[in-house]
Structures are given as structure tokens and as C-alpha cells.
C-alpha positions in Angstrom: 2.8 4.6 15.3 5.2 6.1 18.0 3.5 7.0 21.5 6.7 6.9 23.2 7.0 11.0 23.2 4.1 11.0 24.6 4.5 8.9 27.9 2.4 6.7 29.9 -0.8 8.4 29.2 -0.5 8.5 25.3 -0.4 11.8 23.4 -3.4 14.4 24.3 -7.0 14.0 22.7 -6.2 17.2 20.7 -3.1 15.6 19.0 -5.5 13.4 17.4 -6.9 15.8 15.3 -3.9 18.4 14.9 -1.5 18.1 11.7 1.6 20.0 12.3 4.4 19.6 9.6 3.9 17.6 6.8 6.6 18.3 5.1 8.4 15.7 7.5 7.0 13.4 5.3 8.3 14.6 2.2 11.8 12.3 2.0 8.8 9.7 1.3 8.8 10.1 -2.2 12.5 10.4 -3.1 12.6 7.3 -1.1 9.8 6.2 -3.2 11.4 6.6 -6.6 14.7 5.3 -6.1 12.9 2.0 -4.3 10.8 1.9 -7.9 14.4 2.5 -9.8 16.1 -0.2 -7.9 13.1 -2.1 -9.0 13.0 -1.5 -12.4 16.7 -2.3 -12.6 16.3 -6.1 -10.5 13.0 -7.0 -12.1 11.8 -7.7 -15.2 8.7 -5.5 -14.8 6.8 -3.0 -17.4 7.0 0.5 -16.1 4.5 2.8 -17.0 4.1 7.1 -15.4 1.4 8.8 -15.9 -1.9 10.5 -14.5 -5.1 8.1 -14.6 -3.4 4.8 -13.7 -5.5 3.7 -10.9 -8.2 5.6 -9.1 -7.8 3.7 -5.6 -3.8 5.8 -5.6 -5.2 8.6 -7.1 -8.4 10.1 -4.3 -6.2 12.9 -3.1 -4.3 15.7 -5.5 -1.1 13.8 -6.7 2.1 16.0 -6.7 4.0 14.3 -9.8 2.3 11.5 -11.8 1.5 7.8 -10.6 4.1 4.9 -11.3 2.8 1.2 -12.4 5.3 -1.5 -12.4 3.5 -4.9 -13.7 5.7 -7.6 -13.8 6.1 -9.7 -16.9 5.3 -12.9 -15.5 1.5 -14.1 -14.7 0.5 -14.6 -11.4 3.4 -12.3 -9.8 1.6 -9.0 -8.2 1.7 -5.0 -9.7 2.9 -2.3 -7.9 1.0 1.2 -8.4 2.6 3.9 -6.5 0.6 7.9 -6.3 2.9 10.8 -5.0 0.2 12.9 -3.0 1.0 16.5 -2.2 0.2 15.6 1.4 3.1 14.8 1.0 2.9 11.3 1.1 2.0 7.9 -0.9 -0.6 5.8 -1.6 0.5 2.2 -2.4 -1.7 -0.6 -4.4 -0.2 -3.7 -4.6 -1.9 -7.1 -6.1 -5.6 -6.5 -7.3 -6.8 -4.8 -3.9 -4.7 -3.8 -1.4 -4.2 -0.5 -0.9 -2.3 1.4 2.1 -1.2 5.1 2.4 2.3 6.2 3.6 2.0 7.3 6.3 -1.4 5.9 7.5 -2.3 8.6 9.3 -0.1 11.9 9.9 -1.3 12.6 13.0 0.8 14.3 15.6 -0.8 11.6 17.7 0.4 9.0 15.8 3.4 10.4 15.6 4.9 8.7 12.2 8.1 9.4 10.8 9.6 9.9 7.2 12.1 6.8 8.1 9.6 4.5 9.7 7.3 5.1 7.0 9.8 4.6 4.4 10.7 1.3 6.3 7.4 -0.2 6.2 6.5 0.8 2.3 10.0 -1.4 1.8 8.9 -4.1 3.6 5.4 -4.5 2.0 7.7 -4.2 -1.3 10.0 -6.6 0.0 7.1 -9.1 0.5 5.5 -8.1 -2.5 8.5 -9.4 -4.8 9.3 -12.5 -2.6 6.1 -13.8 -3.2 4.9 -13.2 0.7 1.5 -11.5 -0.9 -1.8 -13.0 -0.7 -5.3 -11.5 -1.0 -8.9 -12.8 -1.6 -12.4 -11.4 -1.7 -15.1 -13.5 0.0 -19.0 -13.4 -1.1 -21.8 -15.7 0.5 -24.8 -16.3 -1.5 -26.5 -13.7 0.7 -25.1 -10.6 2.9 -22.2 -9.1 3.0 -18.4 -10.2 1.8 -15.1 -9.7 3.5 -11.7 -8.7 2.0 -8.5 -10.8 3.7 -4.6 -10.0 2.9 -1.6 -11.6 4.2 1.8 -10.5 4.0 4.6 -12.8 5.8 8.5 -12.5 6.1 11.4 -14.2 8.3 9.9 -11.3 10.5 7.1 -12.6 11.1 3.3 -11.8 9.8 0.9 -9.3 9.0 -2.6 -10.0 8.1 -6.5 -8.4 8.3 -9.7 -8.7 7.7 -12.2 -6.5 6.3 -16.0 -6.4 5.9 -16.9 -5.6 2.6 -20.9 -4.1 1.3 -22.1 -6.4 -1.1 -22.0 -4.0 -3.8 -18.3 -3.3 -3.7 -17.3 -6.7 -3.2 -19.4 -7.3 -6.5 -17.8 -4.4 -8.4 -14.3 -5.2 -7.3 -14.7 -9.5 -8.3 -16.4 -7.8 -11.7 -14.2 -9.3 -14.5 -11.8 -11.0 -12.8 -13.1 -14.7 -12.4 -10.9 -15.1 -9.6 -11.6 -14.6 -5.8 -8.3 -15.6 -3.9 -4.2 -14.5 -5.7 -1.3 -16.0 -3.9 1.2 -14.1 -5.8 4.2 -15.3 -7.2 7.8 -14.3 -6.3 8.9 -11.3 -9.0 11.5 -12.9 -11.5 14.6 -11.4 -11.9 16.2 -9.5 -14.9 
């Protein structure tokens, strides 16, 4: 988020709620498919398009269809991509991670089309180095907590979520796993 056009005092209450030109946004997903064709071309990943791929991308109207690419080697983490008609993108990567580009839209947050696109590279970037971790924790009783880490020579980027027990229950369901410190994506 940029507050720097706003000064000292930080952007006005009503920016918070106000959504003027979303279409800045839209170089997001051309930028978004030739990052997923650069991909494809590096990686030796399966590549799959199509409507239906993974509900967590797919909450909002989607302006073309989603794009999975699941790399052919075990323990290295997919990528599911879903072009909204915001427009923007919502981004899974691993088994729970989920982040929408941009995060908010805001006028007060003031996001860009390039700083956007920068960040969605970055989490890519980490994503096929191997700098992706993720776990689901779940006490015998109460409530769990999601964690995800993503590092680089850049530095680190990590958080912390409560999870209702119910949800951290459906989203461990099948997998027989709690923590995935993913593997770096192999080459072509």
C-alpha cells in the first residue's frame, strides 16, 4: 500500500470505502499470463485451464477461466491462478495460501497495476525456489491456527492466522499432513 499521495495524515476516512478506476488494475492479468507462460516454458509443470479448478480462486465472477500449473515432482508446491473481472487475481499457491491481487483496491490503499504485478512475481518467485512453507495447527481442544512463510535474499514474509475448528478440520480432511515445506520447482 502507497499512502505517500496522501501526506502526513494518511488518505481521508472516505477513501477507504471509495473504488474509483478499476480498470488500473487490468495490466494484472496480461502480466499474469505471460508470468504462467514463462513458467510453463522453465518448469516442468502440468498445465491445466478451465472453470471449476479451485473454489478458494474462484468466490468472485472470473473474467476468462482459471490456470493450474502442478509441478511434476512431489513435494514442490501448485500454482492456481483465477482472472476476476474486478479486474484482478486471486492466487493459491501450496495447499492453503491464498492472496488476491491487489489486496484491497482501495483508493486508500492506493495499489498499483506495477506494484501489484511485482508482488504476485515475488510470491512466484519464492514459490519455485522452494522459499514456501505452510502448516495448519490443531490442539486437542479449541481452535487451530494457519502459519505461512515466504523468504528471499530480500528478506521475509510470514503470518499467522486463527483458524474455527471446523475449517481447520475440513481443510486437514484427507491430507494426512499438517506442515509442507515445499520443494524448489525442477527445471525443464
Amino acid at each position: 500500500m502507497s499512502r505517500n499521495r496522501w501526506g502526513p495524515e494518511g488518505p481521508p476516512e472516505e477513501a477507504y470505502s471509495r473504488l474509483t478506476n478499476p480498470e488500473r488494475f487490468a495490466p494484472l492479468h496480461e502480466f499474469a499470463l505471460e508470468l504462467l507462460d514463462r513458467l510453463v516454458s522453465t518448469y516442468d509443470v502440468e498445465q491445466t485451464e478451465a472453470y471449476g479448478l479451485d473454489p478458494e480462486t474462484e468466490r468472485t465472477e472470473l473474467a476468462r477461466p482459471s490456470i493450474r500449473l502442478v509441478p511434476r515432482h512431489d513435494d514442490t508446491a501448485p500454482i492456481v491462478m483465477g482472472f476476476t473481472v474486478f479486474p484482478g487475481l486471486m492466487v493459491k499457491v501450496g495447499r492453503w495460501y491464498t492472496a488476491g491481487f491487489p489486496s484491497c483496491g482501495c483508493d486508500a490503499c492506493d495499489e498499483t497495476a506495477d506494484d501489484e504485478s511485482q508482488r504476485l512475481a515475488s510470491m512466484v518467485d519464492d514459490v519455485t525456489a522452494g522459499r514456501f512453507r505452510e502448516s495448519v495447527r490443531l490442539p486437542l481442544v479449541g481452535n487451530g491456527w494457519k502459519e505461512t512463510k515466504f523468504w528471499s535474499p530480500h528478506g521475509e514474509h510470514s503470518n499467522k492466522h486463527r483458524l474455527d475448528r471446523a475449517l481447520a478440520l475440513q481443510m486437514l480432511a484427507g491430507s494426512g499432513r499438517l506442515d509442507f515445506e515445499w520443494k524448489p520447482w525442477t527445471l525443464r
